[in-house]
N, C-alpha and C positions, 0 to 999 in steps of 0.2 A: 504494500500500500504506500501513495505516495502521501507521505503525513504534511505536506504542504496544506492537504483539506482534511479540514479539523472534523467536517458535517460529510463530507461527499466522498472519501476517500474511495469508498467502494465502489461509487460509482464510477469513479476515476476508473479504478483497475476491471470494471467491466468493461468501461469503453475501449480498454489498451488490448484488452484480451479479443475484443473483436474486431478490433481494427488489423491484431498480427494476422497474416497470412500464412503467417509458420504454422499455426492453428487448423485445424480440422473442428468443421461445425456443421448440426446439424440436429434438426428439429426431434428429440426424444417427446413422447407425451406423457411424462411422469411428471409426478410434484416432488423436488428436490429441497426445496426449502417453503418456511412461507413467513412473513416476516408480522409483528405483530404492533402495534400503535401505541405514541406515547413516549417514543423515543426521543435523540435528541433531536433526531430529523423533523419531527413533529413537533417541538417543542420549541423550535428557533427556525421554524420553517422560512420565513425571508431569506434567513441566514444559507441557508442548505438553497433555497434556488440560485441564490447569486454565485453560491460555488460551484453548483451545474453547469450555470452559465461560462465562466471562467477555463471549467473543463471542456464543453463543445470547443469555446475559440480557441484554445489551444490545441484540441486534435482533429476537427474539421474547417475546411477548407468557406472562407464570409459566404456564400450564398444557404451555406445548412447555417451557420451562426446565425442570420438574417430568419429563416425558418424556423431555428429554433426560438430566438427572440421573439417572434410571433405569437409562438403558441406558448409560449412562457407568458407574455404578456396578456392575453385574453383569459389561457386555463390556468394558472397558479395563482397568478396577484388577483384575476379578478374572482374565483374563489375564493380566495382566502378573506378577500375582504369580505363577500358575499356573507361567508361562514361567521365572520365578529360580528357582523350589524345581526345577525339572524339569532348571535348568543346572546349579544346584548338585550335584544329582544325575549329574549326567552324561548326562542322559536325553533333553534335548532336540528332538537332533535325530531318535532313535530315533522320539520321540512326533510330529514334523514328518512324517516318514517314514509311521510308520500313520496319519495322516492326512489326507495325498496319496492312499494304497490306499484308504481308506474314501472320498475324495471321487470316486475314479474308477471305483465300482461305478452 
């Protein structure tokens, strides 16, 4: 792990594992690990996307950093804020709730 990311390391060394071509990959359909919530990942989540971020532009090439900056910008920051105003509210887990029902139609 490259300990320069204090929140992302791991995902650092996913990305380096599949970016080597020395590597042999290939789609298995088992569950190997499963992670669970509440970490620090979760727990300083701003923190951990900007380290993501940092990792894309240093191993792929500005037009995926551009794409990823996209979808970072719409899917992480604007859930996450989505997710505060909805706890603040009290609503959260309400809003979690219909959308469990809505994924299981």
């Amino acid at each position: 792990f490259d300990l320069r990311y204090r929140i992302a390391a791991d995902y650092d060394w996913a990305v380096r594992v599949f970016l080597d071509d020395s590597l042999t990959r290939r789609f298995v359909p088992v569950i190997v690990s499963t992670m669970g919530r509440g970490g620090l990942s979760d727990r300083r989540y701003l923190a951990s996307v900007r380290e993501r971020w940092h990792i894309v532009a240093r191993h792929y090439p500005a037009t995926e950093l551009l794409r990823y900056t996209l979808w970072t910008g719409f899917g992480d920051y604007l859930r996450y804020y989505a997710q505060q105003a909805l706890a603040r509210l009290g609503l959260l887990n309400r809003a979690r709730d219909l959308k469990r029902r809505w994924g299981a139609r």
